[in-house]
Backbone as a ProteinNet text record, in pm:
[ID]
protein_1_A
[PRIMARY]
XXXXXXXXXXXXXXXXXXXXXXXXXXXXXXXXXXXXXXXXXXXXXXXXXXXXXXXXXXXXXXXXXXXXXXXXXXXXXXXXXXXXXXXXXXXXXXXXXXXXXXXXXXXXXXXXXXXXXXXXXXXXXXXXXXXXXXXXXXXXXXXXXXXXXXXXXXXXXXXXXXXXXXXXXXXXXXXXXXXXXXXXXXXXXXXXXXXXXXXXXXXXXXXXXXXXXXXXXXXXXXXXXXXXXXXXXXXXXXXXXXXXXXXXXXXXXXXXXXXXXXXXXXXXX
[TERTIARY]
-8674	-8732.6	-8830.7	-8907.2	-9021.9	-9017.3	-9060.3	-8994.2	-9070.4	-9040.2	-9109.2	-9131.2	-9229.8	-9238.6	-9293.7	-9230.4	-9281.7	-9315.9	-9411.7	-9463.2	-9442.7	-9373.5	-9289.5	-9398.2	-9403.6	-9421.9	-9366	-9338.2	-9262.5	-9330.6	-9247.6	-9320	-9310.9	-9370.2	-9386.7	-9507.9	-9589.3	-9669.5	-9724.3	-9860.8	-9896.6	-9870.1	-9815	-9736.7	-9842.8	-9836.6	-9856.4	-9793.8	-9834.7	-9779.7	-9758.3	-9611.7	-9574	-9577.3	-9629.8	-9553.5	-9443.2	-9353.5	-9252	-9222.2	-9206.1	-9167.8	-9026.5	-8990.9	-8837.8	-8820.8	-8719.3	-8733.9	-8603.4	-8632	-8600.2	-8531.6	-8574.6	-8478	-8373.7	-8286.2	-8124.4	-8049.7	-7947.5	-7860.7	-7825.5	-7796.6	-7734.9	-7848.4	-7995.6	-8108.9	-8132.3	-8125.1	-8150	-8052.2	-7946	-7878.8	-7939.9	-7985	-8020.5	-8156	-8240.4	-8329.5	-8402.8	-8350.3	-8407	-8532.7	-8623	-8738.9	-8724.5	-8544.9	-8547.2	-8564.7	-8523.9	-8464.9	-8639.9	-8736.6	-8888.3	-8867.9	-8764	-8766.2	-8619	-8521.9	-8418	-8410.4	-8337.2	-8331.7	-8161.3	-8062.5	-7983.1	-7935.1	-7751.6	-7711.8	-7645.3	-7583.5	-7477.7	-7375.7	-7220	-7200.4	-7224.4	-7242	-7294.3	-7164.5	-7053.8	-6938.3	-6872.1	-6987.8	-6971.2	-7047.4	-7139	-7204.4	-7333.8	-7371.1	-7471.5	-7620	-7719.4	-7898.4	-7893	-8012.7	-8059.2	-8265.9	-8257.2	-8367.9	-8522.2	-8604.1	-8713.2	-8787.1	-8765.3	-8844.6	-8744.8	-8685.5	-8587.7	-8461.9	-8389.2	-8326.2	-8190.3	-8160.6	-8032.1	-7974	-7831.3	-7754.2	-7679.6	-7730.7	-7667.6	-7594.6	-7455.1	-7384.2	-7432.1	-7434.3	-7461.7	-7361.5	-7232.8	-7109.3	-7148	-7116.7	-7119	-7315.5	-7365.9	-7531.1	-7634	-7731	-7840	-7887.4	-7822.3	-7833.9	-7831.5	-7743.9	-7769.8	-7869.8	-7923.1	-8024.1	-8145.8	-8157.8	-8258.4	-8288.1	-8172.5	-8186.4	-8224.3	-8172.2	-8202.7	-8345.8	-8429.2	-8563.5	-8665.5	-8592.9	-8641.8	-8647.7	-8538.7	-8481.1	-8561.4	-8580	-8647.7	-8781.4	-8766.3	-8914.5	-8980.9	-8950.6	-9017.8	-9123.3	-9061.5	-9038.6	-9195.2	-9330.4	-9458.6	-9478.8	-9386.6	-9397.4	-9275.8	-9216.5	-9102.9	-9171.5	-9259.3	-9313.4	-9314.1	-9297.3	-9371.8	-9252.5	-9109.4	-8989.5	-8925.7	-8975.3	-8887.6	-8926.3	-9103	-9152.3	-9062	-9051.2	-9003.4	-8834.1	-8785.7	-8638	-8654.5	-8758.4	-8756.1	-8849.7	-8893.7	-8938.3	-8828.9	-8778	-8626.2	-8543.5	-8538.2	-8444.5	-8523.1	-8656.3	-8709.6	-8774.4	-8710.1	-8722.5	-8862.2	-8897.4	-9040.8	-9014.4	-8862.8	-8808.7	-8741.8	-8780.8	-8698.4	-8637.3	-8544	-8459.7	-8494	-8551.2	-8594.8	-8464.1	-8465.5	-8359	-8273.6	-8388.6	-8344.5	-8298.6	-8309.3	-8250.8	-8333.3	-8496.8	-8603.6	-8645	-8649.5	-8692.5	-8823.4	-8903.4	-9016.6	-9066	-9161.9	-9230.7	-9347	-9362.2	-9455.7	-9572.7	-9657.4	-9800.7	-9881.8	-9961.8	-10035	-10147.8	-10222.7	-10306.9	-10238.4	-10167.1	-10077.3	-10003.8	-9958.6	-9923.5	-9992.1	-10130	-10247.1	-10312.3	-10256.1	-10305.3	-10244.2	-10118.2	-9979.3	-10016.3	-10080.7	-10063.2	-10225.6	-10333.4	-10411.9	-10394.8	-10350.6	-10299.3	-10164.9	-10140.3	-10029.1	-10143.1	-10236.8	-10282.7	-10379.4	-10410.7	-10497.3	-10444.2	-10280.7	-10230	-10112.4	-10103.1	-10028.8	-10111.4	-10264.1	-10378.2	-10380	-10368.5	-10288.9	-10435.9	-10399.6	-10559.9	-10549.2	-10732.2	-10690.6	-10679.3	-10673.9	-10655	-10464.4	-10361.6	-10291.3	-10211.7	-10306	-10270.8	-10254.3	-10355.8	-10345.1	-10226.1	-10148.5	-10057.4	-9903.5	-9905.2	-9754.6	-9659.2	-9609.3	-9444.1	-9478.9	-9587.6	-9595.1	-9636.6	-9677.4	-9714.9	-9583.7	-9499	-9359.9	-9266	-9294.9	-9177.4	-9242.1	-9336.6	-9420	-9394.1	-9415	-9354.7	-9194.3	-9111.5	-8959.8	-8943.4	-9029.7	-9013.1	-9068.9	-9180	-9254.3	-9353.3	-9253.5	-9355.3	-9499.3	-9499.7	-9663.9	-9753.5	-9702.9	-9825.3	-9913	-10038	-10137.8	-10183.6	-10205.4	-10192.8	-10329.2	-10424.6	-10570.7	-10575.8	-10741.5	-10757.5	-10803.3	-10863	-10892.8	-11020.7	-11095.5	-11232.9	-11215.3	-11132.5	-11105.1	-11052.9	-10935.2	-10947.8	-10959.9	-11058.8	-11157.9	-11264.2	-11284.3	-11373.2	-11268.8	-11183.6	-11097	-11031.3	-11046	-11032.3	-11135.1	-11269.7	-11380.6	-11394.1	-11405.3	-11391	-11287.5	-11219.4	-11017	-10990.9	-11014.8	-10948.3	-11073.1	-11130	-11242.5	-11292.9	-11381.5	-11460	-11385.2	-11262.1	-11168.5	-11119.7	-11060.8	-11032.1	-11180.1	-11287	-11425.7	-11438.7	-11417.7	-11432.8	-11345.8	-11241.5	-11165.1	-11156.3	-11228	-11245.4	-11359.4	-11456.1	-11582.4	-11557.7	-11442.1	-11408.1	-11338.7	-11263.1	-11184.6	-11280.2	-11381.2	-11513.7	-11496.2	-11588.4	-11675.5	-11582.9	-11436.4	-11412.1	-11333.8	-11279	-11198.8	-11274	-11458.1	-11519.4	-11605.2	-11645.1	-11740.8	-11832	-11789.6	-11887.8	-11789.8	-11843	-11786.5	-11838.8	-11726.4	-11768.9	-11779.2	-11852.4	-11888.5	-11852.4	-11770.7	-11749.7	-11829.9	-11920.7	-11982.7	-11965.3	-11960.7	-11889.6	-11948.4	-12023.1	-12072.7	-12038	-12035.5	-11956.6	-12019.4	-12006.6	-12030.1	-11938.4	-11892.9	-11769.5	-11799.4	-11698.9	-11710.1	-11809.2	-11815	-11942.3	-12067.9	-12102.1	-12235	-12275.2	-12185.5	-12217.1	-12196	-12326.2	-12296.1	-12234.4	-12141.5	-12062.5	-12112.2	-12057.4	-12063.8	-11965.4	-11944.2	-11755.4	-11830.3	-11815.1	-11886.2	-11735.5	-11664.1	-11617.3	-11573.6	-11543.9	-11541.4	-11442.3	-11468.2	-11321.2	-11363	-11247.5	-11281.6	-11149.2	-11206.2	-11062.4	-11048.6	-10957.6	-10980.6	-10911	-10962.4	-10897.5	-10755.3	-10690.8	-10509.5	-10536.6	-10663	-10671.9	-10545.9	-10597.8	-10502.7	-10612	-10630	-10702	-10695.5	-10821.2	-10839.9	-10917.3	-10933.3	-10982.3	-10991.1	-11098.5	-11164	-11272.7	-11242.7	-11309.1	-11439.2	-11565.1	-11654.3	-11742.4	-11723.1	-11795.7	-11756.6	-11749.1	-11724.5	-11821.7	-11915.4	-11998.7	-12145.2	-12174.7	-12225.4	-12373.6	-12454.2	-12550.5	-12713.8	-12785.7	-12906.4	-12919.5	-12848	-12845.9	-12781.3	-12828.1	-12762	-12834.3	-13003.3	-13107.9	-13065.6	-13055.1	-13048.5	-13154.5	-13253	-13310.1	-13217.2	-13196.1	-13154	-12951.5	-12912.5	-12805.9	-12830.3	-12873.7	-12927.4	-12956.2	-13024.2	-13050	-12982	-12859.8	-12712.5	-12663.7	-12632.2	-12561.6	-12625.3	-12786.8	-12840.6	-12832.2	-12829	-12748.6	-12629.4	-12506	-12353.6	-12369.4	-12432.6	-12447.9	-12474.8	-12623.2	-12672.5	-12530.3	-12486.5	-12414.6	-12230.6	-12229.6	-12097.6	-12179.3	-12301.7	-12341	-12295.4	-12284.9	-12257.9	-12368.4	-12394.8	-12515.2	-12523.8	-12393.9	-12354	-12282.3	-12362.6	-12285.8	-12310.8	-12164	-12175	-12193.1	-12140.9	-12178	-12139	-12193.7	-12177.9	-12124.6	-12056.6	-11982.6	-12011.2	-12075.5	-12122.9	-12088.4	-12122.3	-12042.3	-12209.6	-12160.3	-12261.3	-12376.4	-12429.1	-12516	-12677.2	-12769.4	-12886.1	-12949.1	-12914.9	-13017.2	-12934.4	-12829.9	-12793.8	-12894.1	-12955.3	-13029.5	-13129.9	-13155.4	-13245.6	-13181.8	-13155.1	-13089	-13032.2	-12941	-12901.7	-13048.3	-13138.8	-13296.6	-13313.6	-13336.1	-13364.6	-13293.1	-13153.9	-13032.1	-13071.5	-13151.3	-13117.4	-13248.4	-13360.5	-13445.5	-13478.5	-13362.2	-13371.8	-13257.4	-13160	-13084.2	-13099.5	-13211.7	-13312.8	-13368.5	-13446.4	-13537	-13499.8
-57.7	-168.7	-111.5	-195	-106.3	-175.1	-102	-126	-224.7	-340.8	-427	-433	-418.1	-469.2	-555.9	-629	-712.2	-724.1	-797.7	-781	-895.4	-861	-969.6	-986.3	-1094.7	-1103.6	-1153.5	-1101.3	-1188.9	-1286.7	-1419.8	-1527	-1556.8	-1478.5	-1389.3	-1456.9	-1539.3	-1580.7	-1479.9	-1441.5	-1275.6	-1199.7	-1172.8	-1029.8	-965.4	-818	-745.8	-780.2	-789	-820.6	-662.8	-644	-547.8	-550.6	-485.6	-479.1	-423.6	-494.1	-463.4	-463.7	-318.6	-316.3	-344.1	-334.1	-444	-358.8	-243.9	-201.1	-324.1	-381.9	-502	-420.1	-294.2	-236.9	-217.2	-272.3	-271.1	-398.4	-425.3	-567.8	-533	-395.7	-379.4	-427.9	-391.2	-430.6	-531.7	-598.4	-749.5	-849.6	-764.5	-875.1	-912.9	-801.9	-811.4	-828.2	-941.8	-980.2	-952.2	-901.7	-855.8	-786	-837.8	-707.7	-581.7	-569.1	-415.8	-337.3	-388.3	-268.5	-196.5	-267.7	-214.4	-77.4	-30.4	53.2	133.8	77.8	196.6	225.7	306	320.1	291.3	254	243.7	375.7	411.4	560.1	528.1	607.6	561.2	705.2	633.6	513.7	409.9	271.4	182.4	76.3	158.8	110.2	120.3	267.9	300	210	127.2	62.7	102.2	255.7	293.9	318.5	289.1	308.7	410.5	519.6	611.9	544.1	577.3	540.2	615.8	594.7	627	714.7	699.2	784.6	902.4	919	960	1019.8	978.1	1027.5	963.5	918.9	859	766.8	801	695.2	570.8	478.4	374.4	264.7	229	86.5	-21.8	-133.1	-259.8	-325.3	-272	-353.9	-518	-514.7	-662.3	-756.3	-683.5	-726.6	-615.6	-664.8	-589.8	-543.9	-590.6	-578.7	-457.2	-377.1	-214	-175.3	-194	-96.8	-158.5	-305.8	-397.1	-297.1	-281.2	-234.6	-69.5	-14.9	138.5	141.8	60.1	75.3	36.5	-54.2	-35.3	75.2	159.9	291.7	411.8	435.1	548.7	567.7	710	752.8	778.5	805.3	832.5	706.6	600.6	449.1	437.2	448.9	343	240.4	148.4	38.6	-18.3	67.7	57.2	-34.7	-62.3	-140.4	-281.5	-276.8	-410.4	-512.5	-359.5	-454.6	-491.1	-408.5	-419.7	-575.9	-583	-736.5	-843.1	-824.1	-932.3	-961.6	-866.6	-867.4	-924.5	-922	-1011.4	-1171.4	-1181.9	-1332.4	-1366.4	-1354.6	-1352.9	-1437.7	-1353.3	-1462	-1499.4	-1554.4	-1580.9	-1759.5	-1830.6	-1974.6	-2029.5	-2117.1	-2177.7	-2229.5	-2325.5	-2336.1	-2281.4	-2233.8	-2168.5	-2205.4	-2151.6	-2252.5	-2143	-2185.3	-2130.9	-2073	-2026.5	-2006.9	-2115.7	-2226.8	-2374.5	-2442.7	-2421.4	-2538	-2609.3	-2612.1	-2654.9	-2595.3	-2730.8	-2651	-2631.6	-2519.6	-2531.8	-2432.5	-2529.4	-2446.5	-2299.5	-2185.2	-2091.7	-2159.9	-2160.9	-2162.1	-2013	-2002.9	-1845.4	-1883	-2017.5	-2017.3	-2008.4	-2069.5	-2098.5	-1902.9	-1839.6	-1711.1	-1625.2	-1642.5	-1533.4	-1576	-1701	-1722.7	-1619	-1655.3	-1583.1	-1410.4	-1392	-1223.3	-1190	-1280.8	-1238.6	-1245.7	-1350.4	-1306.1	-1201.2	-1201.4	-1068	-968.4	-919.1	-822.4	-789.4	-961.9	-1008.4	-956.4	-1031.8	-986.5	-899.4	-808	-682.1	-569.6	-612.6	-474.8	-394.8	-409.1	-323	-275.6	-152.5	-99.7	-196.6	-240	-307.2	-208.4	-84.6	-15.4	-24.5	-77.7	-62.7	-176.9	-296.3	-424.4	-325.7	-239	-158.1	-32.9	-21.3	80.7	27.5	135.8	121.6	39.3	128.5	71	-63.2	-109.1	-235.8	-322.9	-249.8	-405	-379.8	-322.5	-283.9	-401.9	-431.4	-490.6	-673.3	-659	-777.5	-883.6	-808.5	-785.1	-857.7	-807.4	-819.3	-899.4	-967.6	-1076.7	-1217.6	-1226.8	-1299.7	-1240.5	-1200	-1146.5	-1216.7	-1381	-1463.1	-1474.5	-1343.7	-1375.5	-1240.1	-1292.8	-1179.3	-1081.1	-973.4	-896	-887.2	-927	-892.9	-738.6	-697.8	-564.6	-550.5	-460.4	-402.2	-531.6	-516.5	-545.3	-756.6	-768.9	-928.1	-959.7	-862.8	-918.2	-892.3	-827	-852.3	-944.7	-978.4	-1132.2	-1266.5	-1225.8	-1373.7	-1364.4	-1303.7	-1215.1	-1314.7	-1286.7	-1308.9	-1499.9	-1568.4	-1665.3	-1711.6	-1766.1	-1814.8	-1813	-1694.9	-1693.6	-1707.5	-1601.3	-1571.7	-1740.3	-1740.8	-1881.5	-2016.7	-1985.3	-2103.5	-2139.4	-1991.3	-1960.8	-1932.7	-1923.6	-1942.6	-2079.5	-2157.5	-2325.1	-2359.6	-2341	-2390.4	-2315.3	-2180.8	-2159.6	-2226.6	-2252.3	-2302.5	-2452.9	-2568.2	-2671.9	-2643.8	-2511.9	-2523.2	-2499.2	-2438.4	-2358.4	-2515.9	-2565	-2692.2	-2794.9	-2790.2	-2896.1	-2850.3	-2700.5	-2632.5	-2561.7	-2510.4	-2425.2	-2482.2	-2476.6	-2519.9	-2392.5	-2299.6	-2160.2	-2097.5	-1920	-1819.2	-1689.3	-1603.4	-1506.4	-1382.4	-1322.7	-1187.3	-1058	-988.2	-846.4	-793.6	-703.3	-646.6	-459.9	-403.9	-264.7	-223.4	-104.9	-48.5	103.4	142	293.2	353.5	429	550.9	598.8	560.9	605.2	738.4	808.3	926.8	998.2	832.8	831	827.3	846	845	652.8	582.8	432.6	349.1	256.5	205.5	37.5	52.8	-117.5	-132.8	-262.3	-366.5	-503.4	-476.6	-616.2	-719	-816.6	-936.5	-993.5	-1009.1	-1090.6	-1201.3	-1296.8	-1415.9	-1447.6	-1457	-1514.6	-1634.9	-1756.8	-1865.5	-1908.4	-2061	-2129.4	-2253.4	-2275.3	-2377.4	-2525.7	-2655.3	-2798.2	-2800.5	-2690.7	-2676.3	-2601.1	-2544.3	-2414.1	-2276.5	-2241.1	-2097.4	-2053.7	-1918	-1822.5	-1774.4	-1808.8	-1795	-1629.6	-1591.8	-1431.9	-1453.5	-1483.1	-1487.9	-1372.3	-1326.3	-1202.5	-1251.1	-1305.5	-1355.9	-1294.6	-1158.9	-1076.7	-922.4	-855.9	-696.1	-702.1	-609.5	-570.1	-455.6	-433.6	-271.2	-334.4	-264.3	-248.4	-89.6	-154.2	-21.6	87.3	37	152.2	97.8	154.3	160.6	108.7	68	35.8	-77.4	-106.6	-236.4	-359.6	-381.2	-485.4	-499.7	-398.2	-448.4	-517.1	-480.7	-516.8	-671	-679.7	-805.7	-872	-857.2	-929.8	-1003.6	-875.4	-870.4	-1014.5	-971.9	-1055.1	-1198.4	-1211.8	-1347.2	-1414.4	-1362	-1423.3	-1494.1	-1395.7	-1445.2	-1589.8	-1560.9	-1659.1	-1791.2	-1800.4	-1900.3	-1963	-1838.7	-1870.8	-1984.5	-1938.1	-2027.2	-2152.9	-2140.5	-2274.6	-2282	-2120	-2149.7	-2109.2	-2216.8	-2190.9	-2182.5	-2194.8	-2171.1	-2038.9	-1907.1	-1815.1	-1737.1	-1714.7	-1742.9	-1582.9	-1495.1	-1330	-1300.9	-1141.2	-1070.9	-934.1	-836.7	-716	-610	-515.5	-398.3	-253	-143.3	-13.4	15.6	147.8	163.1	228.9	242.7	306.9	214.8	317.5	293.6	219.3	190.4	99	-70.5	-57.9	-169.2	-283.3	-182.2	-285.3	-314.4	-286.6	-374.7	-504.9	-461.4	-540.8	-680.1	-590.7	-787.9	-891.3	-781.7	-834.4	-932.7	-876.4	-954.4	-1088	-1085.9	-1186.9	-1304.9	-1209.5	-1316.4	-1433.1	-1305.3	-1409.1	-1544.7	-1503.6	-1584.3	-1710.9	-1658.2	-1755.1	-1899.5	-1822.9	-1915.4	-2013.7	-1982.4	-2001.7	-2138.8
1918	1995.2	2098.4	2110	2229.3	2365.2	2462	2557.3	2613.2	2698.6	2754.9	2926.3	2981.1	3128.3	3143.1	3251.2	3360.7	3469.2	3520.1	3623.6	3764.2	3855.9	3908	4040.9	4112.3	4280.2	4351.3	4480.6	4535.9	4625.5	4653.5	4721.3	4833.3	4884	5056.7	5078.9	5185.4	5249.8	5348.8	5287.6	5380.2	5347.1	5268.9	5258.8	5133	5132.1	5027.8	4879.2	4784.7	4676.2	4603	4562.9	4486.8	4356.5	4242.1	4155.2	4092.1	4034.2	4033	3922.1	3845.7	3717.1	3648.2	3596.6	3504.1	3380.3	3311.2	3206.5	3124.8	3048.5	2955.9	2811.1	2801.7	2719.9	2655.7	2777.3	2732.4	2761	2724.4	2778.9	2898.1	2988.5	3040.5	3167.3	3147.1	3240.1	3285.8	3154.8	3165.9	3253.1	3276.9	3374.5	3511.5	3586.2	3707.1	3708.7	3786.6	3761.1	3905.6	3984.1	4164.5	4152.8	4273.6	4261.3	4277.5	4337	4361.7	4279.5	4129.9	4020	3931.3	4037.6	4017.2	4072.9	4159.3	4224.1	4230.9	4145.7	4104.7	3953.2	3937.1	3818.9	3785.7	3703.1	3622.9	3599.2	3663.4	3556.5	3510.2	3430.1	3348.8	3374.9	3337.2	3305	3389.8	3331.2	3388.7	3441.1	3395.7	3483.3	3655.6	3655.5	3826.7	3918.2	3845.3	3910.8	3988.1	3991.2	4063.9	4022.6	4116.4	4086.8	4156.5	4112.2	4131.9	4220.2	4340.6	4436	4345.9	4304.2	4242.1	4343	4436.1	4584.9	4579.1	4656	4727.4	4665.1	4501.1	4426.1	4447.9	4577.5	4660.2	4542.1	4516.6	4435.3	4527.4	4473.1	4562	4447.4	4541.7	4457.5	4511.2	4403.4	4373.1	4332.4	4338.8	4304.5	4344	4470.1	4555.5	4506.6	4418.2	4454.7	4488	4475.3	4541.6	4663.2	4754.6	4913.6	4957.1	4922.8	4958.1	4921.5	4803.1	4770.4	4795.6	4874.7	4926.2	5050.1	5144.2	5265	5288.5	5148.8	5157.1	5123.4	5072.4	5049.4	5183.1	5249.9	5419.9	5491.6	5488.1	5527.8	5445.7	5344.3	5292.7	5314.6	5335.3	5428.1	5347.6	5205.2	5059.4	5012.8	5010.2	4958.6	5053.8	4963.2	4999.7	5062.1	5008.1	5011.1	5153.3	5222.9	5294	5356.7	5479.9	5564.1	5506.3	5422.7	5369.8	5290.6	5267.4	5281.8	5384.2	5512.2	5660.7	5681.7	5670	5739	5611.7	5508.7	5380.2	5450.8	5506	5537.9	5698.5	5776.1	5884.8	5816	5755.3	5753.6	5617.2	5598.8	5549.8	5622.8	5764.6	5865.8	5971.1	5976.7	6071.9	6058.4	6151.3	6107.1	6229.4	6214.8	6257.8	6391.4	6431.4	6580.2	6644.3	6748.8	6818.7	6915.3	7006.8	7170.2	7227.6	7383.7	7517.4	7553.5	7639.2	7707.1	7803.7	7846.5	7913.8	7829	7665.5	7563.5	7530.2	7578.9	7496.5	7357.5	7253.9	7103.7	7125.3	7064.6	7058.5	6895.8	6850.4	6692.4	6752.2	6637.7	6694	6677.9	6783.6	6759.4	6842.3	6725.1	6720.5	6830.3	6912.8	6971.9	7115	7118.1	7268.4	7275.8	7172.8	7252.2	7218.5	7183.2	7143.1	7308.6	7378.1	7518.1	7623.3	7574.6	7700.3	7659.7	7582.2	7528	7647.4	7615.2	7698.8	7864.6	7906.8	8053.5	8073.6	7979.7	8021.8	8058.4	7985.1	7971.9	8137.2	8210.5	8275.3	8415.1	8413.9	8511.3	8544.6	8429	8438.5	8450.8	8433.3	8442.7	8320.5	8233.8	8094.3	8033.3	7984.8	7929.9	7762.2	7731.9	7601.1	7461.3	7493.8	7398.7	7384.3	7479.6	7454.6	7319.7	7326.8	7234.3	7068.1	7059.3	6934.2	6925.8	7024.3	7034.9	6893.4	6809.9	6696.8	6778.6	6881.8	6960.8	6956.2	7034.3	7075.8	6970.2	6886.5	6750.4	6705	6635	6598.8	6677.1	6807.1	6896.1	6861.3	6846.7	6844.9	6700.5	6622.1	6475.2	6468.5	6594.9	6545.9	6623.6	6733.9	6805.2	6665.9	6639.8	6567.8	6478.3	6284.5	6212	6159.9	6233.5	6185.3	6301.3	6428	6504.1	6459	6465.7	6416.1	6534.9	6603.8	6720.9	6674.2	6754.2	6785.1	6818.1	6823.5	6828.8	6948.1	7018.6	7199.9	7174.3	7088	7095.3	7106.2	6998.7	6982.4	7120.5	7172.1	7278.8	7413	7459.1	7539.4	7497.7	7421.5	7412.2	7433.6	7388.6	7422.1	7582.9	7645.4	7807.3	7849.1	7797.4	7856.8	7816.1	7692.1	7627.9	7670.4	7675.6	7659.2	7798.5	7894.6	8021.9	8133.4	8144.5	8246.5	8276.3	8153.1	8186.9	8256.1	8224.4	8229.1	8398.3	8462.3	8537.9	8664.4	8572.8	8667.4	8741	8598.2	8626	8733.2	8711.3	8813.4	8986.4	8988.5	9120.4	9154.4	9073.2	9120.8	9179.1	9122	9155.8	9325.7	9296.3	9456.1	9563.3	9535.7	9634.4	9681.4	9592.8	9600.8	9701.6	9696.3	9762.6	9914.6	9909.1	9993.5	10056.9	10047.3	10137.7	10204	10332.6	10385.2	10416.4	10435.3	10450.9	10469.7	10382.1	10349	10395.4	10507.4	10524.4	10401.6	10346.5	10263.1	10305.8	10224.4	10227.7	10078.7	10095.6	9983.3	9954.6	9874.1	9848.5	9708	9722.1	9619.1	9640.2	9482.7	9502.1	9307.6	9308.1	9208	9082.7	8986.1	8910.8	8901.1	8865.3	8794.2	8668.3	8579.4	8483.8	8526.7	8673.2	8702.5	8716.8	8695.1	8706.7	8840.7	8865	8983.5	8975.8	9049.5	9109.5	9178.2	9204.1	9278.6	9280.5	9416.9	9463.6	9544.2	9524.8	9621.1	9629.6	9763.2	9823.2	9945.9	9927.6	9980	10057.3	10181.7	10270	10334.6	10366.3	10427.9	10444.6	10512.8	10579.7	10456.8	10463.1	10372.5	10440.8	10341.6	10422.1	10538.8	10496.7	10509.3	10628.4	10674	10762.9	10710.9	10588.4	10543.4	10533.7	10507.1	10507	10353.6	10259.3	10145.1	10123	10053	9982.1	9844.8	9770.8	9676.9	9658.2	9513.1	9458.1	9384.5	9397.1	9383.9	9191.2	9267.7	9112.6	9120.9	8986.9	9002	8887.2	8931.7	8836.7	8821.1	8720.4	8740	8792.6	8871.9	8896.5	8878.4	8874.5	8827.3	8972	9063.4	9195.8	9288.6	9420.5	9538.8	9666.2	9617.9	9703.5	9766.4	9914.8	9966.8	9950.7	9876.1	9821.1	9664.1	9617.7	9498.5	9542.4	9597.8	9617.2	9629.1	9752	9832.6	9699.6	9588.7	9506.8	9417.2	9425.9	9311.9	9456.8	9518.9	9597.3	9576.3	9612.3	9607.8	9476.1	9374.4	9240.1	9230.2	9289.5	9273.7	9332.4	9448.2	9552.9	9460.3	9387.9	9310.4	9227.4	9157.9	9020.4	9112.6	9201.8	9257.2	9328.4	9331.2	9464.4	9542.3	9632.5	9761.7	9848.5	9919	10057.7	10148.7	10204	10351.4	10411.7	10425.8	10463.8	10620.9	10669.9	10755.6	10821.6	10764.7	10778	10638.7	10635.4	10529.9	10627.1	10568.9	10598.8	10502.7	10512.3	10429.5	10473.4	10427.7	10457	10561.1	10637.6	10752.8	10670	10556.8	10426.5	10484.5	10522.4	10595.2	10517.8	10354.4	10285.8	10281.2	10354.7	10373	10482.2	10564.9	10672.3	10585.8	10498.5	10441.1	10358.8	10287.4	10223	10332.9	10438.5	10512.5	10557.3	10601.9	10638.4	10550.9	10402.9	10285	10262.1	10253.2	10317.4	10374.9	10516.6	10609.9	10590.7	10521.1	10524	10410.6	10295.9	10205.3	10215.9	10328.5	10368.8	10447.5	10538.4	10638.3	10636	10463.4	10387.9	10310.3
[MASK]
+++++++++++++++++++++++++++++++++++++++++++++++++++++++++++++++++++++++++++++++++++++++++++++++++++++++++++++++++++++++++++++++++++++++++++++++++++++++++++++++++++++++++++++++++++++++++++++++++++++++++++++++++++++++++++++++++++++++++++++++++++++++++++++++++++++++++++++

């Protein structure tokens, strides 16, 4: 008789598709119909009950089923395809509702914690090369194998898209109704890369009389000249619509007197 294979898939959503070969040869093959046996082999006698691992050589029993030798193919460091049974054995037991810890049900949605993943990152300070780090996609994975983990690059645009703009809008609403004029602290400095900053910030009183501190802009500039600052500054200024300022505060740096000159006269103006 000649030998017959088949070619099986499993019906995994996402997942890598294996093939999984089946030797149909014997009666004794044909009983067990699992994708594992793509990946053991049958000894005999076939009364001990044991497969021989195609990777790895490991004899394993199947008395009770296939489950051992499901789980030893997660486990073998031989086994190609191991990764791809670990995720099949978590969306296995991984159901669509989950309970909070308060006892609220709630379903996964990938937009609402592709949100919570970018302010983690926002306000824990986290470098975005770390979103691409193994450990942490690994843990991410065994929390929720259908959320997709963006890369450094995706997200810093969704940083910038998703949060920044969002969180712009809404300081620009509090300016507008909580400032009447804002004193300025301004600070420029040199990285190590030879690159120049620039900090524009904002202090005021607000309706409540508290004392507000708003970070206005951080951003690189072409030097250190006090007209060009003054210029960086008379921008931010435009971009929040604020026109009422009441001082500015700068480091004692001799190209600053120009620069407040410039200030004062476009403030006047």
């Amino acid at each position: 008789m000649s030998e017959t294979v088949e070619t099986l898939t499993p019906n995994t959503s996402g997942m890598d598709h294996l093939p999984l070969c089946i030797d149909s040869s014997s009666t004794e093959n044909n009983e067990g119909r699992s994708d594992v046996w793509g990946h053991f082999t049958k000894q005999k006698p076939y009364s001990e009950k044991k497969a021989k691992c195609n990777y790895c050589g490991d004899l394993i029993k199947y008395l009770a089923g296939t489950s051992g030798m499901r789980n030893h193919l997660t486990r073998c460091k031989e086994n190609p395809n191991r990764e791809v049974f670990k995720r099949q054995k978590l969306l296995s037991s991984t159901t669509e509702v989950s309970i909070s810890p308060s006892g609220t049900i709630s379903k996964f949605d990938q937009n609402a914690s592709r949100m919570k993943l970018v302010k983690m990152f926002v306000k824990s300070k986290l470098p975005f090369r770390f979103v691409e780090n193994d450990d942490f996609r690994d843990f991410v994975w065994s929390l929720q194998p259908r959320f997709e983990v963006p890369s450094r690059t995706t997200l810093r645009r969704e940083i910038w898209e998703l949060f920044y703009e969002e969180e712009k809008a809404k300081l620009k609403m509090f300016l507008s109704k909580q400032c009447e004029g804002v004193c300025l602290t301004a600070d420029t400095w040199t990285s190590i890369q030879n690159l120049n900053y620039m900090s524009l910030t904002a202090h005021f009183i607000d309706n409540d009389w508290k004392l507000q501190k708003k970070i206005l802009n951080f951003s690189q500039t072409t030097g250190h000249s006090g007209e060009l600052i003054a210029k960086h500054v008379e921008v931010c200024l435009n971009n929040w619509e604020l026109k009422r300022v009441l001082s500015i505060t700068v480091d004692n740096a001799t190209t600053n007197d120009v620069g407040v000159q410039y200030l004062k006269r476009r403030m006047l103006s």
